[in-house]
C-alpha positions in Angstrom: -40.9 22.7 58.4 -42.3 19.0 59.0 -41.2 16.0 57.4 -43.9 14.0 56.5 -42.9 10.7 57.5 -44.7 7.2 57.5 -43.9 4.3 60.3 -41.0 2.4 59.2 -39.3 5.3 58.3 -39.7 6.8 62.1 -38.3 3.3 63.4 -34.9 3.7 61.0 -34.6 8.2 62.6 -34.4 8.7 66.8 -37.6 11.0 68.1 -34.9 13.5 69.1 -33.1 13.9 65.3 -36.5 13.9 63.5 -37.7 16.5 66.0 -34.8 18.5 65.4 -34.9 18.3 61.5 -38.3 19.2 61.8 -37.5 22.6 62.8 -34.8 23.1 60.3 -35.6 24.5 57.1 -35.7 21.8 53.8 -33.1 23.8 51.9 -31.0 23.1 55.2 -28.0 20.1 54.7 -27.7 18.0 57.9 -24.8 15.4 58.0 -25.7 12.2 58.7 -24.8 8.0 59.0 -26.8 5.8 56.6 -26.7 2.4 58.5 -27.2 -0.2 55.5 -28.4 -3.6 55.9 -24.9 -5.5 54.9 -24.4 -9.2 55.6 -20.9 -10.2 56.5 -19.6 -13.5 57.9 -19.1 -13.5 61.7 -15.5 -13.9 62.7 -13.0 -16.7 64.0 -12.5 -16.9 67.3 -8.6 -17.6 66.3 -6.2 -15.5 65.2 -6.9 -14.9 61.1 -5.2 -14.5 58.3 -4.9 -11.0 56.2 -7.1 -12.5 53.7 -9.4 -13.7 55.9 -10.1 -10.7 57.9 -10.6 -8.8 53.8 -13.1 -11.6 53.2 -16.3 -9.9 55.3 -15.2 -6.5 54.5 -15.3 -7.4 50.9 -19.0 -9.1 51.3 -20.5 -5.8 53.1 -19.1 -3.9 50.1 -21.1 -6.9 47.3 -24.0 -6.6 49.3 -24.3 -3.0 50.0 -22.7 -2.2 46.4 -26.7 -1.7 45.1 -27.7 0.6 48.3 -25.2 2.4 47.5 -26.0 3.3 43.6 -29.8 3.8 45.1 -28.8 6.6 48.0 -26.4 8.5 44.5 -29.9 8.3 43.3 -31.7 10.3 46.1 -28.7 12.4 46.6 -29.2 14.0 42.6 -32.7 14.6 43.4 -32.6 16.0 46.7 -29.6 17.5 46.7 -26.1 15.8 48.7 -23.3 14.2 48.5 -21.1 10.9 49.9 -18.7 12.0 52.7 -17.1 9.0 51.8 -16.8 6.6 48.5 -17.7 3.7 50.0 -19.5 1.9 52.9 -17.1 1.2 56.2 -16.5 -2.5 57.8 -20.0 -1.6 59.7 -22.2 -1.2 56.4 -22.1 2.8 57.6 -22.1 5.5 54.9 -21.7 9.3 55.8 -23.8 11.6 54.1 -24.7 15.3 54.1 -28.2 16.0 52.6 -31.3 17.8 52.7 -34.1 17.9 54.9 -36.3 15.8 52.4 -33.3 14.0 51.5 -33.2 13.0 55.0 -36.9 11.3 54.5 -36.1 10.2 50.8 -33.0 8.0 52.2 -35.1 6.3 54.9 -37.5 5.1 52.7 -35.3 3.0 51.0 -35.6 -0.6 51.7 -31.5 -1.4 52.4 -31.2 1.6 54.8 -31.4 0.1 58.6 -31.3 3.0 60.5 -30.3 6.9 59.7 -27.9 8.7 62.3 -26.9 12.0 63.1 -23.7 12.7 62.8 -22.5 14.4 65.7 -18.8 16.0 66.4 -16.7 14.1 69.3 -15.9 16.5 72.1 -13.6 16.1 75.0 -15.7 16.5 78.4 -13.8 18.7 81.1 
């Protein structure tokens, strides 16, 4: 199966995960990272206060709160879930979905870059 897939979408998947969905089937789930575009405040270079250290954790979540309800909306219709409920301190949201759910996410406008996501192994 091949994903039909325009430019800016093939700038936000690596050659190497696209090929490989490719030759999955589009009933197939893949887990993935959704990198959103989230805005934070850079950090103090002194030590911070609890509050302050919340303050750009609680501005990726505002900014990526829309993304958010827009990748629910390509999960109904392709099929998927959230691994998680909400975006981490990185604007990164783990997903499992479809194939075309794949292509559907990296069409939206707030999604940065799309991810595989890969199991951490010890090397011996």
């Amino acid at each position: 199966m091949s994903v039909q897939i325009d430019r800016t979408q093939k700038e936000k998947i690596s050659p190497e995960f696209l090929a490989r969905i490719n030759r999955l089937d589009s009933k197939q789930t893949v887990r993935i990272i959704v990198m959103l575009f989230a805005s934070g405040k850079k950090t103090a270079k002194r030590r911070q206060s609890p509050d302050e250290r919340d303050k750009p954790l609680k501005a990726i979540l505002e900014t990526t709160q829309q993304a958010v309800h827009d990748i629910e909306t390509v999960l109904k219709e392709y099929g998927g879930q959230k691994l998680a409920s909400k975006p981490n301190a990185l604007g990164c949201l783990p997903i499992e979905t479809t194939v075309p759910g794949v292509n559907a996410l990296a069409s939206l406008q707030e999604v940065k870059a799309i991810m595989e996501d890969q199991p951490i192994s010890l090397l011996r």
